[in-house]
C-alpha positions in Angstrom: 0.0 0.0 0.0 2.8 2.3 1.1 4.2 1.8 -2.6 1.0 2.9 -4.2 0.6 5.8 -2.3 4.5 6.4 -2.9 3.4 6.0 -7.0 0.7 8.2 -6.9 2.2 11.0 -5.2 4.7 10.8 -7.9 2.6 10.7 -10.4 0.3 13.5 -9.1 3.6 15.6 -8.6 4.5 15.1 -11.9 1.6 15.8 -13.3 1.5 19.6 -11.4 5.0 20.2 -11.8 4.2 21.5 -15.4 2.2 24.1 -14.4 4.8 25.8 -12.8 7.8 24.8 -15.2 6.3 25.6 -18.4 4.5 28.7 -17.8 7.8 30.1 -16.0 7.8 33.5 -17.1 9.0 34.8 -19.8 13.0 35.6 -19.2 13.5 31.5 -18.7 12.5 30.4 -22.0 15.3 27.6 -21.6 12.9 26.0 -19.0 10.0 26.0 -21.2 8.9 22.5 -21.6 9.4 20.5 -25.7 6.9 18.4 -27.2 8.9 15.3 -26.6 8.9 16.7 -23.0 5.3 17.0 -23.1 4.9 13.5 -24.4 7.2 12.0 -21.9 5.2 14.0 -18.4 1.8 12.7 -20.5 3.3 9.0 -20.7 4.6 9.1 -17.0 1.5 10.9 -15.2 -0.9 8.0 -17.3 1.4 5.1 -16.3 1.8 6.0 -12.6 -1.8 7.3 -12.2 -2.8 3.4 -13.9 -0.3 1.8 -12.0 -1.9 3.4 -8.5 -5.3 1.9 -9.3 -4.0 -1.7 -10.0 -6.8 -1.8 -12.4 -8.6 -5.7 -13.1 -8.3 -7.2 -16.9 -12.3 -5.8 -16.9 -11.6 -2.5 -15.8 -8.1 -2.5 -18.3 -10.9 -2.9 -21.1 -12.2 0.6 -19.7 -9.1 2.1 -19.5 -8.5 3.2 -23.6 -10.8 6.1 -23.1 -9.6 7.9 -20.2 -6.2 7.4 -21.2 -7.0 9.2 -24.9 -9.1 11.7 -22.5 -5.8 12.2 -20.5 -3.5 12.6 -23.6 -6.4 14.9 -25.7 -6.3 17.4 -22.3 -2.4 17.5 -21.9 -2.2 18.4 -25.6 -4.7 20.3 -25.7 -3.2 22.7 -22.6 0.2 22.4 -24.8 -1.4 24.4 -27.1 -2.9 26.9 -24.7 0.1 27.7 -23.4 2.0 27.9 -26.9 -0.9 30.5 -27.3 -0.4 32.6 -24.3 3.7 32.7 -25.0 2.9 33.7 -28.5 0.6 36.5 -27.3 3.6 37.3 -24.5 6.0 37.6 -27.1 4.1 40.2 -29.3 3.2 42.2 -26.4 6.6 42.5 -24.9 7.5 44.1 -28.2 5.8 46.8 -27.7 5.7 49.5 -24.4 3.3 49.1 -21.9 2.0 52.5 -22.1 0.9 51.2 -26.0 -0.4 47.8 -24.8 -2.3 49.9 -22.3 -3.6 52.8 -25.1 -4.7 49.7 -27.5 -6.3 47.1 -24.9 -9.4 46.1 -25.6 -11.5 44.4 -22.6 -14.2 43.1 -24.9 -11.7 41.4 -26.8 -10.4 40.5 -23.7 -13.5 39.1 -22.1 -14.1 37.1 -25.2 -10.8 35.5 -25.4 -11.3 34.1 -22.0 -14.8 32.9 -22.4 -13.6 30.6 -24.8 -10.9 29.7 -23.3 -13.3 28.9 -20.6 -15.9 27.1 -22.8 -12.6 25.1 -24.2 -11.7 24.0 -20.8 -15.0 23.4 -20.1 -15.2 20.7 -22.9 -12.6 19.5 -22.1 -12.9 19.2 -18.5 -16.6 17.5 -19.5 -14.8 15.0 -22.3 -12.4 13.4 -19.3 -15.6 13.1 -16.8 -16.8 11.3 -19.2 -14.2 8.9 -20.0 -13.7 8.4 -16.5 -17.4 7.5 -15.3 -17.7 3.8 -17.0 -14.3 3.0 -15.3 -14.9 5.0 -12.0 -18.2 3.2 -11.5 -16.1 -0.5 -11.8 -13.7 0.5 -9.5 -13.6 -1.1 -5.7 -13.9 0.8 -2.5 -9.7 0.8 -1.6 -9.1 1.9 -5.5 -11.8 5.3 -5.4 -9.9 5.8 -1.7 -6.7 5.7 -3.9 -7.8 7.3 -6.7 -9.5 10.1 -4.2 -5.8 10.4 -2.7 -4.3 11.3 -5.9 -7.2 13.5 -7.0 -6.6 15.8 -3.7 -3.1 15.3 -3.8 -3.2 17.4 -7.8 -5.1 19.5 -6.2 -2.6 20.7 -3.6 0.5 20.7 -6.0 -1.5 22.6 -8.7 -2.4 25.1 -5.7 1.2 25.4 -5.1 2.0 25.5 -9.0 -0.1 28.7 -9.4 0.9 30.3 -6.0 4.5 30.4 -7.0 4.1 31.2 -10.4 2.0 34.4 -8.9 4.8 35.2 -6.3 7.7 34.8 -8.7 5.2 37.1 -10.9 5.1 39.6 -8.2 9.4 39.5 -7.6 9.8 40.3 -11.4 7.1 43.0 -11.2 9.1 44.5 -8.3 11.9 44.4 -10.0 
């Protein structure tokens, strides 16, 4: 048991630790995470997370879904962060006091309501996935898989709360 647990931490901190390392801001672009990387932190998180559950030969025939759930959503979020460093870099050519004449919080609001609707999808797409498998799964796999679940939670927490402090140190700089 102490193994799983040991597993899933691992794989739930691996599957935070992008958050924070490839939306590093903008002066560490050697950070920034590859595709292969990408592909490689997709592969582990879906491995570990599959290896916590110990899933049966029945439940492995429910598996297919959530894993191209899993993979859809990481690439997916690749591509929403390639978007936000584009955007980043054409700002940052330009001076603030002209990002600030030219912003336009319509625009603005828009952009993130589908951003928002995007998530939303796929958010909705992996819930899906998961609810044929989640409903096969015995009482010490859902504590297991509940154990993970909050243990994301806390790491992305963490992700975002130093990306926002490091934010704030370069603003103060």
């Amino acid at each position: 048991m102490l193994k799983l647990i040991a597993a899933g931490a691992t794989a739930l901190f691996v599957t935070a630790s992008p958050l924070a390392y490839a939306q590093a801001p903008s002066g560490r672009a050697s950070e920034r995470l590859t595709a292969a990387d990408w592909a490689t932190l997709t592969d582990t998180r879906i491995t570990l997370v599959k290896a916590a559950l110990q899933l049966t030969p029945e439940q492995e025939k429910l598996w297919p879904p959530v894993e191209a759930a899993i993979r859809a959503r990481a690439k997916d979020r690749q591509a929403r962060i390639g978007a936000v460093e584009k955007r980043t870099a054409e700002l940052r050519d330009r001076s603030r006091i002209e990002v600030l004449r030219e912003r336009n919080p319509v625009e603005f609001l828009e952009r993130r309501a589908a951003a928002l609707a995007q998530r939303a999808a796929e958010v909705k797409t992996l819930a899906d996935a998961w609810k044929p498998l989640y409903q096969t799964l015995n009482p010490e796999q859902k504590r297991r898989m509940a154990a993970l679940t909050i243990f994301v939670f806390r790491e992305m927490r963490d992700a975002v709360e130093q990306r926002r402090m490091e934010s704030e140190e370069d603003d103060d700089d």
